[in-house]
C-alpha positions in Angstrom: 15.3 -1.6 26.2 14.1 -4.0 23.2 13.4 -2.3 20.0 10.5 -3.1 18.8 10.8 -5.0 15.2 8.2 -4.9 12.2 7.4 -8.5 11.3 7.0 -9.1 7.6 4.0 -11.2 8.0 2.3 -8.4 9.7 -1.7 -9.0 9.1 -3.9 -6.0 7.3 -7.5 -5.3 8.3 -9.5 -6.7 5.4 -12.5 -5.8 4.5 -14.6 -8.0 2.4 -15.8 -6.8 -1.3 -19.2 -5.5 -1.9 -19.9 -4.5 -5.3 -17.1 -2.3 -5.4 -15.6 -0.1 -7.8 -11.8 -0.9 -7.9 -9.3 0.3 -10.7 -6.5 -2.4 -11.0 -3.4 -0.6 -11.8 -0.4 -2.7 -13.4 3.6 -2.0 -11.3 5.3 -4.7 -13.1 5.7 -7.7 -14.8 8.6 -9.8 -15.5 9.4 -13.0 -17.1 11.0 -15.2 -15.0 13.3 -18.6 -16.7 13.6 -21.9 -14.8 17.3 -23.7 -16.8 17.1 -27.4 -16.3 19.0 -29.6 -17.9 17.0 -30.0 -21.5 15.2 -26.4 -21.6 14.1 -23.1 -20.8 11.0 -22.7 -18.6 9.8 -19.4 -18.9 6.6 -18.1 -17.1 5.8 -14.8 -15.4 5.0 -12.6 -11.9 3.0 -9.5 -12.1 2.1 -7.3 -9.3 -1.4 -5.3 -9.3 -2.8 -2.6 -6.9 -6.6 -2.0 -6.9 -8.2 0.8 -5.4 -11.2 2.8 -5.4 -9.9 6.6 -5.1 -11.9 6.8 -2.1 -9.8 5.5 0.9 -9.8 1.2 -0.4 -6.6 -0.2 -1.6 -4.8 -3.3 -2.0 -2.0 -5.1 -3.3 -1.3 -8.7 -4.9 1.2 -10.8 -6.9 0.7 -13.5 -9.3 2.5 -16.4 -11.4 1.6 -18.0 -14.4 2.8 -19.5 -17.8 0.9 -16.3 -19.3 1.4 -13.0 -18.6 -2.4 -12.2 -18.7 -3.1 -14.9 -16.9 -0.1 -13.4 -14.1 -2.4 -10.4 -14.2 -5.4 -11.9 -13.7 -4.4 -13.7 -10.4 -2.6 -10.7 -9.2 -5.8 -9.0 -9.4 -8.1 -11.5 -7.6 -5.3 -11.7 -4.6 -5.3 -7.0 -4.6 -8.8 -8.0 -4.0 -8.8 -10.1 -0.8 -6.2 -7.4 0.8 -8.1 -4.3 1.0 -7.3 -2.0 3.3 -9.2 0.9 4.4 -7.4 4.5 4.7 -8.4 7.3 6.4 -8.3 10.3 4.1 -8.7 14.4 5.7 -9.8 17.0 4.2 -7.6 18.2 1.3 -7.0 14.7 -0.2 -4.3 14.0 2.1 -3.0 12.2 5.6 -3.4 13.0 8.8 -0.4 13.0 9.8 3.3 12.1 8.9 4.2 7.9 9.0 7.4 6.2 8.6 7.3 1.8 7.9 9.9 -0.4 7.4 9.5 -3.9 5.3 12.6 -6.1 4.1 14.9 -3.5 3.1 12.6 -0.5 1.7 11.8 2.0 4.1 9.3 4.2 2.9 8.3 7.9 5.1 5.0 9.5 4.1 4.0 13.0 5.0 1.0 15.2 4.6 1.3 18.2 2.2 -0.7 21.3 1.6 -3.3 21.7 -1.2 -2.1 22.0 -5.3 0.8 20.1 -3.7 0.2 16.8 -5.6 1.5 13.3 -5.4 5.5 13.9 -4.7 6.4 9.5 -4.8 8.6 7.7 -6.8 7.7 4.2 -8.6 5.6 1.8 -6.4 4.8 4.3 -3.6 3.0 6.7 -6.0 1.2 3.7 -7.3 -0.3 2.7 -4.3 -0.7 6.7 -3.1 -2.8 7.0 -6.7 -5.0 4.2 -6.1 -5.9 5.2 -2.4 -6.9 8.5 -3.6 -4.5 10.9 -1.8 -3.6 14.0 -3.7 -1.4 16.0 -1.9 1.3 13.8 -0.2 5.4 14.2 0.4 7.1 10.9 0.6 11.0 9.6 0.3 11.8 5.8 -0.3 14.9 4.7 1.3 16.8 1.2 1.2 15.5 -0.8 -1.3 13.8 -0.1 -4.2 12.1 -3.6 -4.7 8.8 -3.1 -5.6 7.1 -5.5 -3.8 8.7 -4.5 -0.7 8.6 -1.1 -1.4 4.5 -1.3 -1.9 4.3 -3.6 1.5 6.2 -0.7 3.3 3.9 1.9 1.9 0.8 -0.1 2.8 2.4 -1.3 6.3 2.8 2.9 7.2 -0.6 3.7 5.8 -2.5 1.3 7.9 -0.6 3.1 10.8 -2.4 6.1 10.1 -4.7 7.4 12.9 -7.6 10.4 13.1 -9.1 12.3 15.6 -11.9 10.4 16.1 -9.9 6.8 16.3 -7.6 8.1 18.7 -10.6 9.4 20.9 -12.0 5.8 20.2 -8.8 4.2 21.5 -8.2 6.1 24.9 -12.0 6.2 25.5 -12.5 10.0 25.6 -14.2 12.6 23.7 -12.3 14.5 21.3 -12.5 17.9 23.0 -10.7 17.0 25.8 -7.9 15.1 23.0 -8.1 18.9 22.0 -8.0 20.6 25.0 -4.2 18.9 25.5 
């Protein structure tokens, strides 16, 4: 048997922006120095997630001489990747997900209520901005952020509901119930 292999140019439903009400929320930004042979280049790379609380997220990264400017593109990229999540009752997942990307490996799992967001660096981040409130997760592997937020994003676009999975196998979801 093959195992099947997560492709790291793996494609996210996106949905297209109407008037929406994102909050951009800054992981990181570093400087980054080009040495040639007369001088220093310097610019910088700065990676945003936007979200709306309310199940809309997305994630971008951006260059430029300036760091504002770093942000700024970073922000208009989050925008073009949304990705709609499906959020239960509770504020948190329906059930638990595990996604690999590069080398992070990121496992999410629903919790119960006055739980909170258990998520270290990135993950919580992206968590945060999707408006999940009570959610257990563990990051293994890497800890890059970039591939540690395309991990998280990867195993929440995984998540299914009831009614998608009725959708899916083309039944009603008492008889998904009745099993």
């Amino acid at each position: 048997m093959k195992k099947l292999k997560i492709k790291k140019n793996y494609k996210l439903k996106i949905l297209k922006k109407i008037n929406l009400d994102l909050k951009e929320k800054l992981v990181v930004v570093n400087r980054v120095c080009k040495v040639t042979k007369g001088r220093r280049y310097f610019s910088f790379t700065a990676l945003v997630i936007k979200g709306d609380k309310k199940g809309l997220v997305g994630y971008g990264f951006g260059k430029a001489k300036e760091a504002p400017e770093a942000i700024a593109k970073a922000g208009e990229k989050a925008e073009k990747k949304l990705l709609k999540i499906n959020i239960i009752k509770g504020g948190t997942i329906p059930h638990e997900q595990e996604a690999k990307y590069g080398g992070a490996r990121v496992f999410i799992c629903p919790a119960s209520e006055g739980t909170g967001i258990i998520a270290g660096g990135a993950v919580r981040s992206v968590l945060e901005a999707v408006g999940l409130k009570n959610v257990l997760s563990k990051s293994k592997g890497s800890s890059n952020n970039q591939n540690c937020i395309k991990a998280t994003m990867l195993a929440l676009s995984k998540l299914r509901t009831l009614n998608t999975i009725a959708l899916e196998r083309g039944v009603s979801i008492k008889t998904i119930l009745k099993k």
